[in-house]
PDB file of N, CA, C and O in Angstrom:
ATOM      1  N   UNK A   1      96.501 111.654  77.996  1.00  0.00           N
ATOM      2  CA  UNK A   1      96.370 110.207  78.066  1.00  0.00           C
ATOM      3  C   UNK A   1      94.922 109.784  77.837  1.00  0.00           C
ATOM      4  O   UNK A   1      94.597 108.707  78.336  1.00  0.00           O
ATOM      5  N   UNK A   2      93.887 110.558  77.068  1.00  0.00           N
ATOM      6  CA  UNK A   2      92.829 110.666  76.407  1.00  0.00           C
ATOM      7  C   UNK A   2      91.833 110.067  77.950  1.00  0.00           C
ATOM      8  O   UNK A   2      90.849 109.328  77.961  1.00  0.00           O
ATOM      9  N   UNK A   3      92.422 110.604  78.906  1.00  0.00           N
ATOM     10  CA  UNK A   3      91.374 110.950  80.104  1.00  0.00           C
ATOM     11  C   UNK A   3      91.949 109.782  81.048  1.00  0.00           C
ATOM     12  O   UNK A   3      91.668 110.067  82.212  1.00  0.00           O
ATOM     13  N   UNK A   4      92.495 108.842  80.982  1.00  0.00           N
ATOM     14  CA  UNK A   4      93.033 107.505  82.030  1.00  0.00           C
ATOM     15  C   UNK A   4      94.297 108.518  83.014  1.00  0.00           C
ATOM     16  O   UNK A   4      95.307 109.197  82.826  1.00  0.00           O
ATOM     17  N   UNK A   5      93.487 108.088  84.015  1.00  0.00           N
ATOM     18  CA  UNK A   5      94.691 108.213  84.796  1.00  0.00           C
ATOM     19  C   UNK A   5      95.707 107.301  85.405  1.00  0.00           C
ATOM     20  O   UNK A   5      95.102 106.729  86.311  1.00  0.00           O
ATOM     21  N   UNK A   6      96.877 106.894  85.375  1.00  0.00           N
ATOM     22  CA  UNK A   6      97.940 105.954  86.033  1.00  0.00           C
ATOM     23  C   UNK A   6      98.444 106.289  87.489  1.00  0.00           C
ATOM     24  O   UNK A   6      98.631 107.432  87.905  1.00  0.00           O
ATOM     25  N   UNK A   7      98.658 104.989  88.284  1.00  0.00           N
ATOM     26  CA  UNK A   7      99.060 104.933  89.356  1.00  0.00           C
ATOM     27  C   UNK A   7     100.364 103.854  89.227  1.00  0.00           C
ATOM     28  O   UNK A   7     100.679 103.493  88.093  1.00  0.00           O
ATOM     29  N   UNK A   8     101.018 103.410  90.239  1.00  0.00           N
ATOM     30  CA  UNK A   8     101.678 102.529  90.438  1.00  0.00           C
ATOM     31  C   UNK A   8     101.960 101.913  92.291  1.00  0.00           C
ATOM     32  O   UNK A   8     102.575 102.384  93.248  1.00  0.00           O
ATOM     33  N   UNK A   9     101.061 100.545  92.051  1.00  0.00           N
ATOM     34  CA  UNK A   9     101.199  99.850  93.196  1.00  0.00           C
ATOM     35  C   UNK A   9     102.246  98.957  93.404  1.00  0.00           C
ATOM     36  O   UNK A   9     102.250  98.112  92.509  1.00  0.00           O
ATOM     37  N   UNK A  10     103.276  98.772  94.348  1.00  0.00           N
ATOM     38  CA  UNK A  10     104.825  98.036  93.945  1.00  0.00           C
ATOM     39  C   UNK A  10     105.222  98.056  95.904  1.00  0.00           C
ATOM     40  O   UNK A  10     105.305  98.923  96.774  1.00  0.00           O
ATOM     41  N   UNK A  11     105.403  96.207  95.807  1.00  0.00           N
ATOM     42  CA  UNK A  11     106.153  96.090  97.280  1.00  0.00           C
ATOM     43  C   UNK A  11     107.721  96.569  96.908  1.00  0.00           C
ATOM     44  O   UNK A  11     108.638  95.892  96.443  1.00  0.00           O
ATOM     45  N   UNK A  12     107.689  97.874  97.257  1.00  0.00           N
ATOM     46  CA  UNK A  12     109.560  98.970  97.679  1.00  0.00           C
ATOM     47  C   UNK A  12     109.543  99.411  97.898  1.00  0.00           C
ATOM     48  O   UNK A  12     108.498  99.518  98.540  1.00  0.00           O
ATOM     49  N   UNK A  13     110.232 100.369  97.962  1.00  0.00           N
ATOM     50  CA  UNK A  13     110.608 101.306  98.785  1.00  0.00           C
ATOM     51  C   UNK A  13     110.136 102.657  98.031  1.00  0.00           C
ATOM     52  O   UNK A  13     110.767 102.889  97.000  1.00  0.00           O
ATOM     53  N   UNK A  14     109.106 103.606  98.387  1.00  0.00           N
ATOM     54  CA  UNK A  14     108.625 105.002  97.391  1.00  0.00           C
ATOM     55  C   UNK A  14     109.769 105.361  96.845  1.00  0.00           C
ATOM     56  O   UNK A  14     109.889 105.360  95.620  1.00  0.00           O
ATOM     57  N   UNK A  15     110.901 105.765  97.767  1.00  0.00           N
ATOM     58  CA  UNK A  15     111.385 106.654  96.707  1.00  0.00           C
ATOM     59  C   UNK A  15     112.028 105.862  95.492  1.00  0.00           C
ATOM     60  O   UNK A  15     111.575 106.022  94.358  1.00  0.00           O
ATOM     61  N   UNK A  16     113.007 105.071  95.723  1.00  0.00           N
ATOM     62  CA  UNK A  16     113.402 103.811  94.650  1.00  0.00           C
ATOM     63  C   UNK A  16     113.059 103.649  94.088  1.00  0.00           C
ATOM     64  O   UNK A  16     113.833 103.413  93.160  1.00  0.00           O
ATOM     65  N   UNK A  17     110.997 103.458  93.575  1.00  0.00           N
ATOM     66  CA  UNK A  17     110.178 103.315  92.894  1.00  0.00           C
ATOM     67  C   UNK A  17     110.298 104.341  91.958  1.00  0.00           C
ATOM     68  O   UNK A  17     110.609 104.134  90.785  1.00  0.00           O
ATOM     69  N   UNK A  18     109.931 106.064  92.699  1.00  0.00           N
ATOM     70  CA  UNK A  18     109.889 107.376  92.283  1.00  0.00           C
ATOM     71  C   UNK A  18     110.957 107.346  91.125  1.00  0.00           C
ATOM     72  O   UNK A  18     110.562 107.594  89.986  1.00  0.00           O
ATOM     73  N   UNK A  19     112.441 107.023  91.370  1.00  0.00           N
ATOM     74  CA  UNK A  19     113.414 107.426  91.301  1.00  0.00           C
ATOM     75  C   UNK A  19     113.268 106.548  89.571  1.00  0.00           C
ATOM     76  O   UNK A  19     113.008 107.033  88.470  1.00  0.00           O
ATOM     77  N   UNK A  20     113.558 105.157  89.975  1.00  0.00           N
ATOM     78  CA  UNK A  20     113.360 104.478  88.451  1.00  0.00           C
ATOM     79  C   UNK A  20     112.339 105.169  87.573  1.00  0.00           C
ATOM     80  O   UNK A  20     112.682 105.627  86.483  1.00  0.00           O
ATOM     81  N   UNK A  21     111.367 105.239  87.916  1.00  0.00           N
ATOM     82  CA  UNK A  21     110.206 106.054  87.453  1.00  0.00           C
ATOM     83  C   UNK A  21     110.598 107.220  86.388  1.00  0.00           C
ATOM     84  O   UNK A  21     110.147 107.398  85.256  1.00  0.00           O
ATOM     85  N   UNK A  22     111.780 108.110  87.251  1.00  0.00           N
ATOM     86  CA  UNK A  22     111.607 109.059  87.176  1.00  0.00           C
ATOM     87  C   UNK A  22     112.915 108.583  85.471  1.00  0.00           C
ATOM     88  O   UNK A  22     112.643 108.765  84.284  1.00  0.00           O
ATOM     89  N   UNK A  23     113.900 108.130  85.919  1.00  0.00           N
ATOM     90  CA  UNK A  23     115.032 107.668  85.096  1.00  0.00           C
ATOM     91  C   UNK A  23     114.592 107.495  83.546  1.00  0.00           C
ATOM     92  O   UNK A  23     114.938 108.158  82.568  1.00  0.00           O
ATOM     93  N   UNK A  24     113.460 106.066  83.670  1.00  0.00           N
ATOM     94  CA  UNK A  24     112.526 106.223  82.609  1.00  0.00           C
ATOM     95  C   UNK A  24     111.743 107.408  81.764  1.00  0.00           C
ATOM     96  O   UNK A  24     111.372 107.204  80.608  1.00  0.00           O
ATOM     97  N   UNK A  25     111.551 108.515  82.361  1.00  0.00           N
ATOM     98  CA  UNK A  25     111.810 109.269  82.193  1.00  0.00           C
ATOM     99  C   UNK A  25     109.580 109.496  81.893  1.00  0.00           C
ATOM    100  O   UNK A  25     109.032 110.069  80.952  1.00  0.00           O
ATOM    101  N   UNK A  26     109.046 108.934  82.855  1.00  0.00           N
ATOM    102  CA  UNK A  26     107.972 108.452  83.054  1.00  0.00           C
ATOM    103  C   UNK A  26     107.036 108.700  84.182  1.00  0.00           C
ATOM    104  O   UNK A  26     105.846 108.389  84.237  1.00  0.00           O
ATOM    105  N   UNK A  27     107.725 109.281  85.032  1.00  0.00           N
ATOM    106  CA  UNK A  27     107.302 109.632  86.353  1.00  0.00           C
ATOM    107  C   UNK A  27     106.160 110.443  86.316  1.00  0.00           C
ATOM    108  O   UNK A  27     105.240 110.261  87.113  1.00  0.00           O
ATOM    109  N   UNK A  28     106.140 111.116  85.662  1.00  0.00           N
ATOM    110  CA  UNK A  28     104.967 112.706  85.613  1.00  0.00           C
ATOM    111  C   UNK A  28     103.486 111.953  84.781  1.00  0.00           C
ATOM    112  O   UNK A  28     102.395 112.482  84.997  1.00  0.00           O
ATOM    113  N   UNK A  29     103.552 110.945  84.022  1.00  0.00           N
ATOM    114  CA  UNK A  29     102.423 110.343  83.990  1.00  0.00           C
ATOM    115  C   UNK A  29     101.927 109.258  84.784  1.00  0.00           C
ATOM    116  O   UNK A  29     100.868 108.715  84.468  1.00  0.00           O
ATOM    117  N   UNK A  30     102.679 108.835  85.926  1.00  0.00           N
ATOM    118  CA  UNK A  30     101.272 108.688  87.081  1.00  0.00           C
ATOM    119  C   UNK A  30     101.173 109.361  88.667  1.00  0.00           C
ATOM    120  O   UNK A  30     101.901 109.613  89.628  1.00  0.00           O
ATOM    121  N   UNK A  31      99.715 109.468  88.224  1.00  0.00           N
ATOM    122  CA  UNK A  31      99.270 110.159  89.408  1.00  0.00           C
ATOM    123  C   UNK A  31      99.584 110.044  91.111  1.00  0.00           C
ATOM    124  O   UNK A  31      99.589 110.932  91.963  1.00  0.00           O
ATOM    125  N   UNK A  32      99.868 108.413  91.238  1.00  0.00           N
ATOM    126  CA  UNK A  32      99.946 107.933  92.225  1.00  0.00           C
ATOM    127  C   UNK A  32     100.851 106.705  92.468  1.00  0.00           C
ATOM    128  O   UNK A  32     100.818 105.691  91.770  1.00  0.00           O
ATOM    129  N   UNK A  33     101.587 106.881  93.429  1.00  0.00           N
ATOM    130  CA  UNK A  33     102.633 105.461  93.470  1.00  0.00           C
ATOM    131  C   UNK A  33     102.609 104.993  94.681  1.00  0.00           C
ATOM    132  O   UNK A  33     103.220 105.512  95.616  1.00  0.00           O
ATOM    133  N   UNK A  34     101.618 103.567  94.795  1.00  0.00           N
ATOM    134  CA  UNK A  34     101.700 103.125  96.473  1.00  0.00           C
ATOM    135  C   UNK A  34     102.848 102.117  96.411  1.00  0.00           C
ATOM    136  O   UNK A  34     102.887 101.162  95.636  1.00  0.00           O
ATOM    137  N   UNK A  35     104.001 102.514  97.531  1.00  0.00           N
ATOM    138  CA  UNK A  35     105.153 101.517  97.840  1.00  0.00           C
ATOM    139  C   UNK A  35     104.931 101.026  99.103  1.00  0.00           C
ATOM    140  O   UNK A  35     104.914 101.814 100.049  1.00  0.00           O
ATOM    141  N   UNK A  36     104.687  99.364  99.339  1.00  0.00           N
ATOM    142  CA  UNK A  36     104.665  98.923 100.280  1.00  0.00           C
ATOM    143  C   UNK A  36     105.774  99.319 101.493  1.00  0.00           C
ATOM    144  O   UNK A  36     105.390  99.428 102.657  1.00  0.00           O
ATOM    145  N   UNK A  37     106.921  99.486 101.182  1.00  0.00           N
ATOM    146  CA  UNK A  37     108.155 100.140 102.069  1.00  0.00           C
ATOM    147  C   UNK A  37     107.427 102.233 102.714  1.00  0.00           C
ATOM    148  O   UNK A  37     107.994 102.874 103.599  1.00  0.00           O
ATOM    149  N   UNK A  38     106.391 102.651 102.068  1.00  0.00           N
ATOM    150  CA  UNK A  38     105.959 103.707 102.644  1.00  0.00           C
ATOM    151  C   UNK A  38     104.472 103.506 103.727  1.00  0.00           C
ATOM    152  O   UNK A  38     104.306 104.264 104.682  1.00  0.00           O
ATOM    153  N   UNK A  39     103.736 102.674 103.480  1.00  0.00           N
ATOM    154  CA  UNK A  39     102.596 102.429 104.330  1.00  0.00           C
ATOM    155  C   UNK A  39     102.646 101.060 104.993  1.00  0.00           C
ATOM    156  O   UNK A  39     101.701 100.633 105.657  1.00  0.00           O
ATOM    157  N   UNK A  40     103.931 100.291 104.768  1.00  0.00           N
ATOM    158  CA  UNK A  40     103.693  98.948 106.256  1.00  0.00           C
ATOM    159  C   UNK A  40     103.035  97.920 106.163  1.00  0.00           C
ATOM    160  O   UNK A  40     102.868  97.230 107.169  1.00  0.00           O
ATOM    161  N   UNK A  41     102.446  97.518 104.828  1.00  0.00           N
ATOM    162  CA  UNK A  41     102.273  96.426 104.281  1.00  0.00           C
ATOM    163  C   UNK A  41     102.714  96.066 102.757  1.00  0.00           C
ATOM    164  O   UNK A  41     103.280  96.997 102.184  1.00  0.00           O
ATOM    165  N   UNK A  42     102.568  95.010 102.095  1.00  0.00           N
ATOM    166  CA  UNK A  42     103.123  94.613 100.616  1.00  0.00           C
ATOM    167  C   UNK A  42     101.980  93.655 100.280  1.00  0.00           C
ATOM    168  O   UNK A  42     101.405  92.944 101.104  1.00  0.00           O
ATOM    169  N   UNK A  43     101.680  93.733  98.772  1.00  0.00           N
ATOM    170  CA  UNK A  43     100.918  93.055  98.249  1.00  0.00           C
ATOM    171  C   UNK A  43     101.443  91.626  98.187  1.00  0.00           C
ATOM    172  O   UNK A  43     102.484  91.070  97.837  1.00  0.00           O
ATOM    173  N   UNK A  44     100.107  91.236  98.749  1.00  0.00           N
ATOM    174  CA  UNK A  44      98.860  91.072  98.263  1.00  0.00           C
ATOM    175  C   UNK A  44      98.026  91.275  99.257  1.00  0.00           C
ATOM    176  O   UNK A  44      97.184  90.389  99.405  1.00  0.00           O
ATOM    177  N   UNK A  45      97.984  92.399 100.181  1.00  0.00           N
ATOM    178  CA  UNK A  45      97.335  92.539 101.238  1.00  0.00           C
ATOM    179  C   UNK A  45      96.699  93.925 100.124  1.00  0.00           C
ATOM    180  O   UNK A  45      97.190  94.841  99.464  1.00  0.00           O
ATOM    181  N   UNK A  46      95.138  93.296 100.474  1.00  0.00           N
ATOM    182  CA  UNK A  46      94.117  94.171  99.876  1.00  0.00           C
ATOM    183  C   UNK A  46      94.568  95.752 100.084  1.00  0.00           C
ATOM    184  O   UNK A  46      94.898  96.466  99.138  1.00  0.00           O
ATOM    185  N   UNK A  47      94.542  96.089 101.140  1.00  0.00           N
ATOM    186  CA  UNK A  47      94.580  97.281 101.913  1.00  0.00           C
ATOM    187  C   UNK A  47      96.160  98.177 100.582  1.00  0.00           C
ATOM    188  O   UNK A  47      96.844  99.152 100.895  1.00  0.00           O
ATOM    189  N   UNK A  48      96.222  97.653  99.684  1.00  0.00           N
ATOM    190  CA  UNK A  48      97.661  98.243  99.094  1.00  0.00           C
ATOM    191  C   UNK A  48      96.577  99.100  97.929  1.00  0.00           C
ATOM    192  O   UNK A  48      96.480 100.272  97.567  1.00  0.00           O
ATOM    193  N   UNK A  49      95.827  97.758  97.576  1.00  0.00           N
ATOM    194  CA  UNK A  49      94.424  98.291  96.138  1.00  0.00           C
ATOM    195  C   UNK A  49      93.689  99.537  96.876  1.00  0.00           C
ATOM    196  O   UNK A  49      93.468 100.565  96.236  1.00  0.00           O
ATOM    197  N   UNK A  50      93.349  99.428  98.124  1.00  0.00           N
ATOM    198  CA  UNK A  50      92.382 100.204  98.867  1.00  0.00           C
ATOM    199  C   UNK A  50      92.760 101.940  98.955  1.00  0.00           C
ATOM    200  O   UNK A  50      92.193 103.027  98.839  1.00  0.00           O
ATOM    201  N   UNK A  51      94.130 101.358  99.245  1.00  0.00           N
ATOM    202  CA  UNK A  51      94.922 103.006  99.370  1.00  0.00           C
ATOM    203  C   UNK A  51      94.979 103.737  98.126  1.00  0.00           C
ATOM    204  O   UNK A  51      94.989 104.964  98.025  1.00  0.00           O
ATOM    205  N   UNK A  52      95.016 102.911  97.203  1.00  0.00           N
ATOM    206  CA  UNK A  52      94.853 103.546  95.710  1.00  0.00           C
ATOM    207  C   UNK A  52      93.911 103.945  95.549  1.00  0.00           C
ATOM    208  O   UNK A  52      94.102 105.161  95.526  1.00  0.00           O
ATOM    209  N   UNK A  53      92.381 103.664  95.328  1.00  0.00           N
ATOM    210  CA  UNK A  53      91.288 104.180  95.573  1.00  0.00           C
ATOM    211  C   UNK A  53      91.055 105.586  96.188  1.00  0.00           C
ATOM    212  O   UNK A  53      90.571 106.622  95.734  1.00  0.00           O
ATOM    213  N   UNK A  54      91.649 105.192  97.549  1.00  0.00           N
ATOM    214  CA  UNK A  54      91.071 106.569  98.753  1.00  0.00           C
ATOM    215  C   UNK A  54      92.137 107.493  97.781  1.00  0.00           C
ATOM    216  O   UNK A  54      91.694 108.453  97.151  1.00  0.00           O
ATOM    217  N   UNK A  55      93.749 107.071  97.710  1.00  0.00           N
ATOM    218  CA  UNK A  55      94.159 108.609  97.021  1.00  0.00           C
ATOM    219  C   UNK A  55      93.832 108.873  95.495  1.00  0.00           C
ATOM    220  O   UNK A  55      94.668 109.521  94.867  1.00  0.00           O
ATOM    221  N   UNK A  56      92.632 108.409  94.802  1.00  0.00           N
ATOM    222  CA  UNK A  56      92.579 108.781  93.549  1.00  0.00           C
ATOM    223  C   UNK A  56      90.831 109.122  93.914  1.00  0.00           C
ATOM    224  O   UNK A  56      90.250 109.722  93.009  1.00  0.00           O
ATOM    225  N   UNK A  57      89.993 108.777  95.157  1.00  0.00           N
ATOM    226  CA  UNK A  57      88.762 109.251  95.008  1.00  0.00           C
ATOM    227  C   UNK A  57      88.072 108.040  94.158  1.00  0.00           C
ATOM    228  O   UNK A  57      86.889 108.193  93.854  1.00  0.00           O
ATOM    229  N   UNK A  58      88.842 106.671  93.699  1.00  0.00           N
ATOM    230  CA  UNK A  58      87.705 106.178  92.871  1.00  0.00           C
ATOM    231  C   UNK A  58      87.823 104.909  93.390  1.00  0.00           C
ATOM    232  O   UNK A  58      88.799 104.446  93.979  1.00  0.00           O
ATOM    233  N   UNK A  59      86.508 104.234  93.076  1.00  0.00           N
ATOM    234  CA  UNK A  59      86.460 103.256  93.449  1.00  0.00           C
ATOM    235  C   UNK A  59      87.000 102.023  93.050  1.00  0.00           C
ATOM    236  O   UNK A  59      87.398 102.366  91.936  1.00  0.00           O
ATOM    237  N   UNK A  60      87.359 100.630  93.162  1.00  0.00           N
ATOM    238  CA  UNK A  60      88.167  99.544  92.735  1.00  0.00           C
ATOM    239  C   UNK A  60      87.518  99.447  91.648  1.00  0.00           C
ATOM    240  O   UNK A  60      88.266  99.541  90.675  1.00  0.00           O
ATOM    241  N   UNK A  61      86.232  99.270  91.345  1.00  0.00           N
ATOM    242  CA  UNK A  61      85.566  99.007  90.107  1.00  0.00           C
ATOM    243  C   UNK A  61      86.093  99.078  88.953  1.00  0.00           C
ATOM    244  O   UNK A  61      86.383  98.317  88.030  1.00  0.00           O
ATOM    245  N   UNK A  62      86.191 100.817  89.358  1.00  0.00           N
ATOM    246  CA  UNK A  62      86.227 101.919  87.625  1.00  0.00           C
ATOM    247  C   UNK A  62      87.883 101.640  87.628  1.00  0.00           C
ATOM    248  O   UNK A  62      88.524 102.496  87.018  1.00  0.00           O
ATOM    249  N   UNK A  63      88.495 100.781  88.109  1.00  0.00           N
ATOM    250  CA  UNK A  63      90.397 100.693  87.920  1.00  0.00           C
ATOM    251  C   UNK A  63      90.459  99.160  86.655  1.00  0.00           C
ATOM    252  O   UNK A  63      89.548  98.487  86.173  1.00  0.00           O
ATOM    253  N   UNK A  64      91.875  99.102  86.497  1.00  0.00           N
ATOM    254  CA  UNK A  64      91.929  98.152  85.920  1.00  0.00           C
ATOM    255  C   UNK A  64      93.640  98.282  86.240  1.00  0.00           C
ATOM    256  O   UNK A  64      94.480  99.181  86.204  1.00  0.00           O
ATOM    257  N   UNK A  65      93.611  96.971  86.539  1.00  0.00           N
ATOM    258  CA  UNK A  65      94.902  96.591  87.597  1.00  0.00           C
ATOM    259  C   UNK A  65      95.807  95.844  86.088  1.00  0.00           C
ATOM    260  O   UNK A  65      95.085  95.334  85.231  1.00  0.00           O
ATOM    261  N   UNK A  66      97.250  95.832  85.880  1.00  0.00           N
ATOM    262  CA  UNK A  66      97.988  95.322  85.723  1.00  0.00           C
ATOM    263  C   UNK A  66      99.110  94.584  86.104  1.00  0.00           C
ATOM    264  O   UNK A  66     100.155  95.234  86.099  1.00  0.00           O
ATOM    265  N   UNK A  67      99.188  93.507  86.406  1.00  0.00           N
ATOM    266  CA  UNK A  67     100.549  92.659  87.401  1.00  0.00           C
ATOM    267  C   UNK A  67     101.236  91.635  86.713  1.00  0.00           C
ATOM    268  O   UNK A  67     100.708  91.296  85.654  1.00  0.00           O
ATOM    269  N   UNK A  68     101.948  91.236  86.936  1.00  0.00           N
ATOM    270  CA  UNK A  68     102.871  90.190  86.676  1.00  0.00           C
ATOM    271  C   UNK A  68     102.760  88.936  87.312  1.00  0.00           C
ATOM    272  O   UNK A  68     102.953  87.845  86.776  1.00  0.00           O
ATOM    273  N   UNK A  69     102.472  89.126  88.364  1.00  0.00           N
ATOM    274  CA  UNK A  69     102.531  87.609  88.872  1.00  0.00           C
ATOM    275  C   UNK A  69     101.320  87.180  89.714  1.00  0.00           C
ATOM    276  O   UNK A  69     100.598  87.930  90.370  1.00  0.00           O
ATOM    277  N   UNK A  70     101.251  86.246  89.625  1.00  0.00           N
ATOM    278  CA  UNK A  70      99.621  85.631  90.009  1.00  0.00           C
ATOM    279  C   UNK A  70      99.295  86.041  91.441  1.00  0.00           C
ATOM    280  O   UNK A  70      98.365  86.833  91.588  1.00  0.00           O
ATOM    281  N   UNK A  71     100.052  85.527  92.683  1.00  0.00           N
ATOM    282  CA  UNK A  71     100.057  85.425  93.533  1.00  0.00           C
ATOM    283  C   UNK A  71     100.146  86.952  94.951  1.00  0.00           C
ATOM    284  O   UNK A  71      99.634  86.999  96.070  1.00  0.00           O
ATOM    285  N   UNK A  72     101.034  87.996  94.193  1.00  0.00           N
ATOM    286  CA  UNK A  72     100.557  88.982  94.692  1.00  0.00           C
ATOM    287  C   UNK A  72     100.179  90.217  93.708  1.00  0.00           C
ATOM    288  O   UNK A  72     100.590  91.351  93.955  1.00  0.00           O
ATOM    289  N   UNK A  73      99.263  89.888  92.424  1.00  0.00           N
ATOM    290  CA  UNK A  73      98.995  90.748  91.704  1.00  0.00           C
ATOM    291  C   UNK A  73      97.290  90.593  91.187  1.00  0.00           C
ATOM    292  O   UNK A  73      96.446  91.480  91.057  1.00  0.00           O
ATOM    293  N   UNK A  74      97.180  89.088  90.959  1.00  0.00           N
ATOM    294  CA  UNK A  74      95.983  88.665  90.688  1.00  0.00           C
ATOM    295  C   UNK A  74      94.873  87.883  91.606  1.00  0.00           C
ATOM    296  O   UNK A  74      93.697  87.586  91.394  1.00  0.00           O
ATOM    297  N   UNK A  75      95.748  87.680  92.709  1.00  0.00           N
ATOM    298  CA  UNK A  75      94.582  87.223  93.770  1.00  0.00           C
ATOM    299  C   UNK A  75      94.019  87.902  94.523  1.00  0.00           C
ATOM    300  O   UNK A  75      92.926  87.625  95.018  1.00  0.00           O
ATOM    301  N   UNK A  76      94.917  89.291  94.819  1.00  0.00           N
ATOM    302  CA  UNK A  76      94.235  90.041  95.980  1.00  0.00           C
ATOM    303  C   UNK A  76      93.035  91.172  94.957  1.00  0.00           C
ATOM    304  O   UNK A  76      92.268  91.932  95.547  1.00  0.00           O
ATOM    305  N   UNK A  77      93.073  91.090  93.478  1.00  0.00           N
ATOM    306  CA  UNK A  77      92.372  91.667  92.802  1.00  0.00           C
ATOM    307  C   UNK A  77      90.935  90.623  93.078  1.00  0.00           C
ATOM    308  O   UNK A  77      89.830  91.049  93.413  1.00  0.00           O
ATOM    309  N   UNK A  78      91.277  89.253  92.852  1.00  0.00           N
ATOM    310  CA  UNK A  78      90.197  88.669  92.845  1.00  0.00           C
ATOM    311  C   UNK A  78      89.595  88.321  94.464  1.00  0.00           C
ATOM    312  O   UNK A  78      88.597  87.703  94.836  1.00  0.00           O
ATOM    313  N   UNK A  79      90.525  88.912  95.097  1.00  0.00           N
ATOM    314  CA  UNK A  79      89.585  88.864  96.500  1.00  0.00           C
ATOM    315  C   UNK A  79      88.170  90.049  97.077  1.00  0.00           C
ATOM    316  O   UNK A  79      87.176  89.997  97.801  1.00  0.00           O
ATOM    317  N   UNK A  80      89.028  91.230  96.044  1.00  0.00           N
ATOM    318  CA  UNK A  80      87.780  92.688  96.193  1.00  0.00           C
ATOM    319  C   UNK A  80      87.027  92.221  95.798  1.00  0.00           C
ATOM    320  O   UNK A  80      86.079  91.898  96.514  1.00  0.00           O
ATOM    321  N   UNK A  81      87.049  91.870  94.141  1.00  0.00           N
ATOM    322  CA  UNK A  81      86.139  91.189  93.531  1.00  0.00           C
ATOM    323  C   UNK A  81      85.170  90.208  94.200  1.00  0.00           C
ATOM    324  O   UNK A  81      83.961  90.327  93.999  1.00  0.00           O
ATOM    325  N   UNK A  82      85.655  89.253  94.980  1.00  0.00           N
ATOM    326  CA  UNK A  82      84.201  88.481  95.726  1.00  0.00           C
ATOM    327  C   UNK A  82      83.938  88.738  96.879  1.00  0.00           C
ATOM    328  O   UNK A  82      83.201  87.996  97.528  1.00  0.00           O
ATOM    329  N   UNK A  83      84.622  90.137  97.529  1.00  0.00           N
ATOM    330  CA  UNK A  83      83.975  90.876  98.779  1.00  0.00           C
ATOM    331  C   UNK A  83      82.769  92.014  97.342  1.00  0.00           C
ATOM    332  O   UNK A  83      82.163  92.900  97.945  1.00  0.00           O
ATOM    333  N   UNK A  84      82.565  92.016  96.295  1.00  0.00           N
ATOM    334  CA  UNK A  84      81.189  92.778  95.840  1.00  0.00           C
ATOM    335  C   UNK A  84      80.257  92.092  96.332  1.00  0.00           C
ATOM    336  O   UNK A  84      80.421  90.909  96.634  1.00  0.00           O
ATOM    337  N   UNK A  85      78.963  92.822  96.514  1.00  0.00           N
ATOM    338  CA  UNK A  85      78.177  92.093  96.632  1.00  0.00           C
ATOM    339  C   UNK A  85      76.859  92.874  95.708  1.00  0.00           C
ATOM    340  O   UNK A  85      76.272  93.949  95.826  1.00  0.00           O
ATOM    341  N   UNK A  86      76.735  91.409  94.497  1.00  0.00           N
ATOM    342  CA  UNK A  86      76.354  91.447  93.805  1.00  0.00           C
ATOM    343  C   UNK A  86      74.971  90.949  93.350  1.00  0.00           C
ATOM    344  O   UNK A  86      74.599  91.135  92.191  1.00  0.00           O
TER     345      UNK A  86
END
């Protein structure tokens, strides 16, 4: 994947997630899948971006988030964003 690594952040349930994932037949290219139904919160609670980080070792910076919908995909991105301090 010329060095990118993929995750997947999604309010469900892990395995459900895993499982479609897997159907697609897509699963083995990402590294990481945070499901709000496995750690006890759902986006747009920062702490969903955060967990991605700690299990990939990198920081929010070097990521680049893809979502669908404004409200729990693009705001809690733009909330890390103005906790930088720049």
């Amino acid at each position: 994947m010329n060095g990118h690594r993929l995750g997947v952040i999604t309010n469900g349930d892990l395995n459900q997630q895993k499982l479609k994932l897997e159907r697609m037949g897509v699963l083995d290219y990402f590294e990481v899948v945070v499901a709000s139904g496995d750690v006890g919160f759902s986006k747009p609670d920062t702490r969903m971006f955060e967990i991605a980080c700690e299990m990939t070792g990198t920081h929010w910076c070097e990521m680049i988030y893809v979502g669908d919908d404004l409200a729990t995909d693009i705001v809690p991105c733009e909330a890390l964003y103005d906790e930088l301090e720049l």
